[in-house]
C-alpha positions as CSV (number, residue, x, y, z in Angstrom):
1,X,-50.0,-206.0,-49.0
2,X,-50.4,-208.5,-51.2
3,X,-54.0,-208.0,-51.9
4,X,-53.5,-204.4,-52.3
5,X,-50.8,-204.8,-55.3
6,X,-53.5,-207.5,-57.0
7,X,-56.1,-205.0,-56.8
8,X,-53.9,-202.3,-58.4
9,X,-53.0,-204.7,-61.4
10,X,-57.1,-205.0,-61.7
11,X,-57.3,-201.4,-62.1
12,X,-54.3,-200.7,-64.6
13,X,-55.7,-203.7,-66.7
14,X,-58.6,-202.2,-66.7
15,X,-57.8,-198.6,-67.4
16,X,-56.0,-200.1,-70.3
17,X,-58.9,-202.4,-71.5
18,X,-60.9,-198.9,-71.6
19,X,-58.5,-196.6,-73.3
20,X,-57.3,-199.6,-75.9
21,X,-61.5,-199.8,-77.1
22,X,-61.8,-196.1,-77.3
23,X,-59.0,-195.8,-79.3
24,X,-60.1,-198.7,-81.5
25,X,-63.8,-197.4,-81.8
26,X,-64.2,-196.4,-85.4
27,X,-64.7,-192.5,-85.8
28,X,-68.2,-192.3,-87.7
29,X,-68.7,-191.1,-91.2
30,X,-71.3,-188.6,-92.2
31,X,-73.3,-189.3,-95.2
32,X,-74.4,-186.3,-97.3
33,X,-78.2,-186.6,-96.3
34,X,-76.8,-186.9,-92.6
35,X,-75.0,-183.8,-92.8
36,X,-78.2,-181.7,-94.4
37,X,-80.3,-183.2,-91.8
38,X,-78.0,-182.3,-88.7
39,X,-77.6,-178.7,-90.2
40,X,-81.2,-178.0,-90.8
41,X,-81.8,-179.3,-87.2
42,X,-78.9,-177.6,-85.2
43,X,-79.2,-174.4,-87.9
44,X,-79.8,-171.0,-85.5
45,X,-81.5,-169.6,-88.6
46,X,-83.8,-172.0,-89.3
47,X,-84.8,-172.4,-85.5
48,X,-85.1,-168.7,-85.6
49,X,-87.2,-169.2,-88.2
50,X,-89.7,-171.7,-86.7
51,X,-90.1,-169.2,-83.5
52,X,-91.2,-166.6,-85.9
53,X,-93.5,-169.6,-88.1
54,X,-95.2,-170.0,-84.3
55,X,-95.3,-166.3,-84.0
56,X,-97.6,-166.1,-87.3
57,X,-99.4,-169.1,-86.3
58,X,-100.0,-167.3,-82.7
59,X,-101.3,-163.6,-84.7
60,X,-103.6,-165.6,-86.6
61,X,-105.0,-167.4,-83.8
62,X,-105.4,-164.4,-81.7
63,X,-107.1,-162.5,-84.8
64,X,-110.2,-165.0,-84.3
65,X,-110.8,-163.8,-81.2
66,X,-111.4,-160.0,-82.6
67,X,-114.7,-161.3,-83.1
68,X,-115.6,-161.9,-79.3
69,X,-117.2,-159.6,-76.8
70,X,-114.7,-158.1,-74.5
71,X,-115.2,-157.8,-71.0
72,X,-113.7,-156.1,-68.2
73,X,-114.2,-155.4,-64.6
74,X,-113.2,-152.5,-62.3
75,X,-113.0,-151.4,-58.9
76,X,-112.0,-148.3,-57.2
77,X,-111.3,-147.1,-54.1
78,X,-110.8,-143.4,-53.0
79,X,-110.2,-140.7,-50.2
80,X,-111.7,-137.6,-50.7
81,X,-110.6,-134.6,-47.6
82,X,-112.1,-131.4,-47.1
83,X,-115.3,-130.8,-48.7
84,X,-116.4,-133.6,-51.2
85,X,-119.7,-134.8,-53.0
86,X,-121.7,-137.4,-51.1
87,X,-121.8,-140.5,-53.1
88,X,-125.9,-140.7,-53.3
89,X,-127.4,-138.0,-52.1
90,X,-125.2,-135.1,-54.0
91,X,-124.5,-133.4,-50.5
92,X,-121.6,-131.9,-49.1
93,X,-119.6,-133.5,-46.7
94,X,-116.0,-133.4,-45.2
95,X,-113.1,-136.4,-45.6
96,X,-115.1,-139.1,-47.6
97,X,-113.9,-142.4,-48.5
98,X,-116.1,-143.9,-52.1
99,X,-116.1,-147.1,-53.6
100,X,-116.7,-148.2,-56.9
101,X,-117.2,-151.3,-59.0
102,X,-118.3,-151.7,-62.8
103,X,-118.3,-154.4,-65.7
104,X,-118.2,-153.6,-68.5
105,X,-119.1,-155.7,-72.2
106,X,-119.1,-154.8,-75.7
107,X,-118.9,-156.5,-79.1
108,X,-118.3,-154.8,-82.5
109,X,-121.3,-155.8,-85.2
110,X,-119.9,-154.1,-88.3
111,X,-116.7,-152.6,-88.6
112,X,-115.9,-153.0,-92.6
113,X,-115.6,-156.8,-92.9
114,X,-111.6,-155.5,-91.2
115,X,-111.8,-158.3,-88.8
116,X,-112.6,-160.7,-91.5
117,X,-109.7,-159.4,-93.6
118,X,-107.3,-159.0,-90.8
119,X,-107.9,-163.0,-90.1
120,X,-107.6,-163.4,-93.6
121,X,-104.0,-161.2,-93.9
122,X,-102.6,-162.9,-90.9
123,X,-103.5,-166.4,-92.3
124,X,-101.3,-165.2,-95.4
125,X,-98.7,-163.8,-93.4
126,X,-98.2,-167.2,-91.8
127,X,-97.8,-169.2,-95.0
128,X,-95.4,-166.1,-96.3
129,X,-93.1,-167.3,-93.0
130,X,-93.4,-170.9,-94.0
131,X,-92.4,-170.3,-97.6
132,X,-89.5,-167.8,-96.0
133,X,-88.2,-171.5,-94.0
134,X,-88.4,-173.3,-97.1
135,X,-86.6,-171.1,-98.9
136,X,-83.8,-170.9,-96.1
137,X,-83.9,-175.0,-95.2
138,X,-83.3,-175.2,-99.6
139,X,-80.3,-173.0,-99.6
140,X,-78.6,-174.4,-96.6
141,X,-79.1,-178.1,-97.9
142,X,-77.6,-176.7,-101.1
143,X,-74.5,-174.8,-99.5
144,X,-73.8,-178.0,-97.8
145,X,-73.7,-180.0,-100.4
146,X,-71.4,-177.9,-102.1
147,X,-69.5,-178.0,-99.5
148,X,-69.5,-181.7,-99.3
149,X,-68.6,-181.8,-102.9
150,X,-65.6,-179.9,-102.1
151,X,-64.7,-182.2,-99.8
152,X,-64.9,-185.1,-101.9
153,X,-63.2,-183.5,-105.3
154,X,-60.0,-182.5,-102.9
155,X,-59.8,-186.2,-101.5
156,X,-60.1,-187.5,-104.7
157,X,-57.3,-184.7,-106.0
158,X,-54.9,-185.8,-102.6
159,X,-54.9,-189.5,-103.8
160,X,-54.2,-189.0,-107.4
161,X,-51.1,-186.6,-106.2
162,X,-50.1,-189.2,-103.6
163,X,-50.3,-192.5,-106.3
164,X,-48.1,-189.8,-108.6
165,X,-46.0,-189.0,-106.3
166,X,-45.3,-192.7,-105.0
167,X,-44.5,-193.5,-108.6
168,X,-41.8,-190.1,-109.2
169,X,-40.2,-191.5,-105.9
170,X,-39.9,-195.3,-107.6
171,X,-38.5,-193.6,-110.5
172,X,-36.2,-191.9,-108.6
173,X,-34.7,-194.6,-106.8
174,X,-34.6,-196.5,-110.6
175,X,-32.5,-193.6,-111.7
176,X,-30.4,-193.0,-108.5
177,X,-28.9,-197.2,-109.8
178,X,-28.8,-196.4,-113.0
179,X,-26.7,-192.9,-112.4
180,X,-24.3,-195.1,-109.9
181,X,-24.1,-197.7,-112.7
182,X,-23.1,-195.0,-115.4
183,X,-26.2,-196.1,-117.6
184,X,-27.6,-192.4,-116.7
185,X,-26.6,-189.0,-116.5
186,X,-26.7,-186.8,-113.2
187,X,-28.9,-184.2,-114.6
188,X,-31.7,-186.5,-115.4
189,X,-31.7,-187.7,-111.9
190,X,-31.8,-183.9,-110.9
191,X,-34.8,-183.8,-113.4
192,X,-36.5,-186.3,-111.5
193,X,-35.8,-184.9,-108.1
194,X,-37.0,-181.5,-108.8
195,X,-40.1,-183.2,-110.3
196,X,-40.9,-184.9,-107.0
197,X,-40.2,-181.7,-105.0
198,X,-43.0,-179.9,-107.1
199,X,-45.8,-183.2,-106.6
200,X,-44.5,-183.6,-102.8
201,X,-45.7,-179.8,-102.4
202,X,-48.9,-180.3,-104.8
203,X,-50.0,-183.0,-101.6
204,X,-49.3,-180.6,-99.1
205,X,-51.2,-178.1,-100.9
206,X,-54.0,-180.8,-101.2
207,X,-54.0,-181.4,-97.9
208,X,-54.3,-178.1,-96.5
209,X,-57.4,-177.6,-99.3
210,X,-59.1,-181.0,-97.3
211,X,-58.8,-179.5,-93.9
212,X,-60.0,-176.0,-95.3
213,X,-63.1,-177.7,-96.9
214,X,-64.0,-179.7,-94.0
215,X,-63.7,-176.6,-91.8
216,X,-65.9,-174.8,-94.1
217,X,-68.7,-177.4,-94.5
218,X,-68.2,-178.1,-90.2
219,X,-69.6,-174.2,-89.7
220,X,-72.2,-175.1,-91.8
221,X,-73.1,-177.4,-89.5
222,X,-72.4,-175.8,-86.3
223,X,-70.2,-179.0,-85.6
224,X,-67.3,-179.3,-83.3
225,X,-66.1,-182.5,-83.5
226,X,-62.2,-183.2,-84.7
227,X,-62.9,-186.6,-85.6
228,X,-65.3,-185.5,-88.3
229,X,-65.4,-187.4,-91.4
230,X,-67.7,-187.5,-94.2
231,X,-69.0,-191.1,-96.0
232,X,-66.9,-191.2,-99.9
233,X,-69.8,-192.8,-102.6
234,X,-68.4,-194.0,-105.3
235,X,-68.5,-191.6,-107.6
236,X,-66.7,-192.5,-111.0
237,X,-66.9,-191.5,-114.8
238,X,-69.3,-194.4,-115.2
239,X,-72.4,-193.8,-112.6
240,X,-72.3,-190.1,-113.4
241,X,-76.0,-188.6,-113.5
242,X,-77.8,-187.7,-116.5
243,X,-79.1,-184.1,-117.5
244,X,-83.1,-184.2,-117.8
245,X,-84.2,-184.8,-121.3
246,X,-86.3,-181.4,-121.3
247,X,-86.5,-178.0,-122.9
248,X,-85.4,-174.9,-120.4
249,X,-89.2,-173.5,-120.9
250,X,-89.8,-177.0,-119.7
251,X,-87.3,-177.2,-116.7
252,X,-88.9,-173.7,-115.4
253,X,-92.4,-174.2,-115.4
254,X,-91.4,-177.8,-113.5
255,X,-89.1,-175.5,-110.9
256,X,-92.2,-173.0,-110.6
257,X,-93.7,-175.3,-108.1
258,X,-91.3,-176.5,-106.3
259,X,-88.9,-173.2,-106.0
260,X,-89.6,-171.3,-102.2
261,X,-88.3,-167.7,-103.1
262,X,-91.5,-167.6,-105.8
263,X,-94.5,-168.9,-103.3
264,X,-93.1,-166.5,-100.8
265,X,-93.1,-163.2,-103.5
266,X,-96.4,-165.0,-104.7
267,X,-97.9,-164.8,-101.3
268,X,-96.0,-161.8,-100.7
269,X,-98.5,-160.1,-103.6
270,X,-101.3,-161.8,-102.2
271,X,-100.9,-160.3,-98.9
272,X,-100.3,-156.5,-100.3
273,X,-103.6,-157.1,-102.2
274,X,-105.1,-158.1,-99.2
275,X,-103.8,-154.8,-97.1
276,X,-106.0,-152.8,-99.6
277,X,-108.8,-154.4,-98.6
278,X,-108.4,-153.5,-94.8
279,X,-107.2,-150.1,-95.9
280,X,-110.4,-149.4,-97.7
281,X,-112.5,-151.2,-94.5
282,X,-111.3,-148.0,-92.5
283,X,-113.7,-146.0,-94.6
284,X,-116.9,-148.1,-92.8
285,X,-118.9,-147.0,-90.5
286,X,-118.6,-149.2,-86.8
287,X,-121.4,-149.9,-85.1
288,X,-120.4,-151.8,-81.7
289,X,-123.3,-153.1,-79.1
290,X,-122.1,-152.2,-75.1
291,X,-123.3,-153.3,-71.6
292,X,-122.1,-152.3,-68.3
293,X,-123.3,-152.6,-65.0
294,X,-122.0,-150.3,-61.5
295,X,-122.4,-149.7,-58.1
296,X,-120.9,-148.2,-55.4
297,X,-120.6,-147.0,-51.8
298,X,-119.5,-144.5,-49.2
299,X,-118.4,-144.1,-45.7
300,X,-117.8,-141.1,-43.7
301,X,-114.7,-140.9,-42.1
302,X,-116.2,-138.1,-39.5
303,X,-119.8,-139.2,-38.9
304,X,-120.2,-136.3,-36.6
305,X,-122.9,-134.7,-38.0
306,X,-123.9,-136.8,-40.7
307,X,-126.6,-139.5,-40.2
308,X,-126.2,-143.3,-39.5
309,X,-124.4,-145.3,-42.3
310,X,-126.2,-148.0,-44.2
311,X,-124.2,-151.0,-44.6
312,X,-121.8,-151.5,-47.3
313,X,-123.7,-154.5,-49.3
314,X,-126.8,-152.7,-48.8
315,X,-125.4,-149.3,-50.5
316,X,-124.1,-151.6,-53.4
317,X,-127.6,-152.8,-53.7
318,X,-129.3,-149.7,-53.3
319,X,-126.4,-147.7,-55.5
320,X,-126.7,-150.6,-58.8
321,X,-126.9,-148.8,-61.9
322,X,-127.7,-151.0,-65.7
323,X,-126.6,-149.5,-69.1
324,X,-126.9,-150.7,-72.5
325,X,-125.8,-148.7,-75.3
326,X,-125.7,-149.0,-79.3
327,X,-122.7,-146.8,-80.8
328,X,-122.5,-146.1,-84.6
329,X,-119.0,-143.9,-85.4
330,X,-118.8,-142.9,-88.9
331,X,-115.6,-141.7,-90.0
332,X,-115.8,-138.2,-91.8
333,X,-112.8,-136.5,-91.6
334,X,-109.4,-138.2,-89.8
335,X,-106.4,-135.6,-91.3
336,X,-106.8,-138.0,-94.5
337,X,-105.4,-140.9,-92.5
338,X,-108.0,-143.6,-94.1
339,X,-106.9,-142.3,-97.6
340,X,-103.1,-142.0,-97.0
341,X,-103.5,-145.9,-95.8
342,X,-104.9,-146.6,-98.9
343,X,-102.3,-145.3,-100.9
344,X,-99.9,-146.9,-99.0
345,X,-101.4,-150.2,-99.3
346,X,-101.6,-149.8,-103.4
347,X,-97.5,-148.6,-103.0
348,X,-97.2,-151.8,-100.8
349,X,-98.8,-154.1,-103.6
350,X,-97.0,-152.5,-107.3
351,X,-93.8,-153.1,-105.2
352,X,-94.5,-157.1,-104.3
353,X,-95.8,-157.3,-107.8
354,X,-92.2,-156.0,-108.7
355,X,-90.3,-158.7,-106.4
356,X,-92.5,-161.3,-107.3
357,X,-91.0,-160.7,-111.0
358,X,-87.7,-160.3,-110.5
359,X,-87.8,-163.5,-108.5
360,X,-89.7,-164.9,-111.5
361,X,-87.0,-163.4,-113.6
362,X,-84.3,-164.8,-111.0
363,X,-85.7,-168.0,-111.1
364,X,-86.0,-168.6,-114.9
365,X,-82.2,-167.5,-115.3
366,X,-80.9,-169.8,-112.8
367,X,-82.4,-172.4,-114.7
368,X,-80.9,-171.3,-117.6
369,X,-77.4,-170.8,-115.8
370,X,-77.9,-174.3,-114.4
371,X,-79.1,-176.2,-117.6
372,X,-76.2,-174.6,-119.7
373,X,-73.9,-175.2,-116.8
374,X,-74.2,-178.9,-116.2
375,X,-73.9,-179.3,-120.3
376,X,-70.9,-177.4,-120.5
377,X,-70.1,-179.4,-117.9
378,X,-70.6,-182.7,-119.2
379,X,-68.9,-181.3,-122.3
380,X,-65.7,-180.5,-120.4
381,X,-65.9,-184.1,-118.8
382,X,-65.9,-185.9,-122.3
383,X,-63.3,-183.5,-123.4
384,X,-61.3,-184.2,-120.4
385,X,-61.8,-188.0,-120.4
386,X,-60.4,-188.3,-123.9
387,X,-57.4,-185.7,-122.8
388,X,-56.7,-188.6,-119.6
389,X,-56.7,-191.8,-122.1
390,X,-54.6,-190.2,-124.4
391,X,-52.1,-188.6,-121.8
392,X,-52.5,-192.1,-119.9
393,X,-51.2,-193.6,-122.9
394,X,-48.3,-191.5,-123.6
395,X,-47.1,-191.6,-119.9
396,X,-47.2,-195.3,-120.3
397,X,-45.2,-195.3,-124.0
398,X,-43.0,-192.5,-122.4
399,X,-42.2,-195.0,-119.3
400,X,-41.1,-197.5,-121.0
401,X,-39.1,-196.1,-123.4
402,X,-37.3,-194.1,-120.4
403,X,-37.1,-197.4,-119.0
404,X,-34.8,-199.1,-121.6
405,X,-32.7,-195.9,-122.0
406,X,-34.8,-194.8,-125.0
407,X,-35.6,-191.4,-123.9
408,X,-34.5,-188.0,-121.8
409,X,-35.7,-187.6,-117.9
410,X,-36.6,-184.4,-119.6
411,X,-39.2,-186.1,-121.8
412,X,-40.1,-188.8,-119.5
413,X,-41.0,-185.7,-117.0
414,X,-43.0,-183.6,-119.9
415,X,-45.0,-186.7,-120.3
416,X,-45.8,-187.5,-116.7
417,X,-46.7,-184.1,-116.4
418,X,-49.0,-183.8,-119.1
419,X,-50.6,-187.0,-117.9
420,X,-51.3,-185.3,-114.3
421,X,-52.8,-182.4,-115.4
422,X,-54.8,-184.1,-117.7
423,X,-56.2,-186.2,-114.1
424,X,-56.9,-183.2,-112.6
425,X,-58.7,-181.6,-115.5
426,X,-60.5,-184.9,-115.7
427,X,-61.5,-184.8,-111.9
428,X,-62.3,-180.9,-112.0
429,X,-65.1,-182.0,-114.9
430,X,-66.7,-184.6,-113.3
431,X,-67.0,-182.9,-109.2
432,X,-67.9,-179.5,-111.7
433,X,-70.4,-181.9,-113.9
434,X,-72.0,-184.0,-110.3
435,X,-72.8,-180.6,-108.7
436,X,-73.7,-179.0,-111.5
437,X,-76.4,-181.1,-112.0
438,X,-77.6,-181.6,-108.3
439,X,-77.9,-177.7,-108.9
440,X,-80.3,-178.1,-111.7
441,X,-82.4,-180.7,-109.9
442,X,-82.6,-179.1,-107.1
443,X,-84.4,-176.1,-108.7
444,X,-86.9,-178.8,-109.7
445,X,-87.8,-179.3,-106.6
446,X,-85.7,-182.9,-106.0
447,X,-83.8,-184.1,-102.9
448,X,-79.9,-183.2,-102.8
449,X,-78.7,-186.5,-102.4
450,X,-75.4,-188.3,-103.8
């Protein structure tokens, strides 16, 4: 009895052991890189998009082989009942069984150069699906960031609301002394109560804005995890990034090589140029080289009145037939299918010539967007930074002059207020400002890191 109680302790000891280091494991933090990483690996998309990268990879590998013989082998075997056509000797006889067997080889030696182009197309097409994944894994890693950012601004926003609110809620229970005291009147402490109702809702807000963010970048990622948490960098009005010293003619030729969307309607061109080429090819003549090679044998299945069967292997012997044959096929008239693909082909190309400038024209006004963006952005940030010192300063003059009786609640709250907005404002600028410019370097082609 005794040994089982002792044993029982053990296990409750243990349990508790267990549950106290799971509780106490830290919950891990996901860096921004992390986060782009994990969603470009665990993205359906982008794993779609790999299958069909191995799909083009697989066409143009099996568009090499259009230039080998092809073979192929058959064998038959057939009841004939009644009267029937003697395999051999072209006589008639009644309820026949024949059997058959013939290769067959052939290999095309002109066709148009089409094979050539076809290997040549497909090649294409598989670098147009590779440029597609770039484009896709670049605007995920960009939505994610964004989303990160969001993240981070709101955090930011919840502990500036939080430190104001902790200071309305000292005030308060200043006042709340000096209204029992008589040094105050009840209406400024009703000034300062209503004031902390409107930042205690400002955090709730807040809050509900962090969970919304983090749900929004966690579909991103495809992430269920409760516990997920993102790393904070220290981002502060004094390790801001700097805009590019460059012109905006400057900025786009620099994004020209490194933006996806352009290779892909580039390549996209490329390709519809290329479909002209086969189209035209269907005009050749094909001239194709053939073997083949047959036999076969019968067997009676009355051989009353017909003469003694030779044996099977020996009819295959006797029965062997050789062919070799040189085709030419010119095309001459096809319901004007040849020149109906042409004219297809030249639609095909004037309309990738089209996409390939509007993503030329898409591409050099996002660079424009961006590079005004992050400048009016950086504008705002000054702006607001001087708007924060001086409203700092006020709140702090206004403070103390509350402090010694010197001023209203009223004015002590108009102050307090300005000062919070103008933290906001200031916080707004810089997230706006950060992401603005990881917009702008991203178009040229840099890693969205923080």
């Amino acid at each position: 009895m005794r040994l089982r109680w002792t044993l029982l302790f053990t296990l409750l000891v243990g349990c508790g052991s267990v549950i106290t280091a799971t509780a106490q494991e830290p919950v891990k933090q996901w860096t921004l890189e992390e986060c782009i990483a994990y969603a470009l690996e665990k993205s359906l998309d982008v794993r779609s998009g790999k299958l069909q990268e191995a799909a083009a990879e697989a066409k143009l590998t099996q568009s090499w082989w259009q230039y080998a013989p092809s073979l192929n082998a058959n064998a038959g075997l057939g009841y004939t009942f009644g009267r029937a056509i003697d395999y051999g000797n072209n006589s008639v006889s009644n309820d026949l069984q024949s059997t058959n067997f013939t290769i067959q080889a052939s290999v095309t030696l002109f066709e148009g150069l089409g094979h050539y182009r076809s290997v040549q197309a497909n090649r294409i097409s598989r670098d147009v699906q590779k440029a597609a994944n770039a484009s896709l894994r670049q605007n995920l890693a960009l939505s994610v960031a964004s989303a990160y950012l969001q993240i981070l601004y709101q955090t930011a926003l919840l502990e500036s609301q939080q430190r104001q609110r902790e200071l309305t809620e000292q005030q308060l229970t200043t006042s709340r002394a000096k209204v029992s005291v008589g040094s105050l009147p009840q209406g400024a402490l009703l000034d300062i109560e209503a004031q902390l109702a409107t930042e205690r809702q400002r955090v709730v807000e807040t809050e509900s804005a962090i969970q919304l963010a983090y749900i929004q970048l966690m579909q991103l990622l495809d992430l269920r995890d409760e516990n997920f948490r993102v790393v904070r960098p220290s981002l502060s009005p004094d390790n801001l990034p700097v805009l590019p010293a460059k012109t905006l003619q400057e900025l786009y030729e620099e994004a020209r090589g490194h933006y996806a969307p352009l290779q892909e309607a580039s390549l996209r061109k490329e390709l519809a140029s290329k479909n002209i080429q086969i189209a035209y090819s269907r005009y050749s003549p094909r001239l194709t080289l053939g073997a083949s090679y047959g036999s076969g044998a019968r067997h009676y299945l009355d051989s009353k009145g017909h003469p003694t069967e030779i044996a099977f292997s020996q009819q295959l012997k006797d029965n062997a037939s050789q062919n070799i044959n040189l085709n030419l096929t010119v095309p001459i008239f096809n319901g004007f299918a040849e020149r109906e693909g042409v004219t297809q082909a030249k639609i095909g190309l004037q309309q990738a010539e089209i996409n390939a400038q509007k993503t030329e024209n898409t591409l050099f006004k996002a660079i424009q967007q961006a590079l005004s963006d992050a400048t009016s952005a950086l504008k705002r940030f000054q702006a607001a930074a001087q708007t924060y010192q001086s409203a700092e300063e006020a709140y702090r003059w206004a403070e103390e002059k509350y402090a010694i009786g010197a001023s209203s609640a009223y004015e002590y709250s108009q102050a307090k207020t300005k000062f919070n907005q103008a933290e906001v404002s200031r916080l707004q600028a810089m997230y706006e400002y950060v992401f603005k410019t990881k917009i702008l370097n991203f178009y040229r082609g840099m890693a969205v890191t923080l």
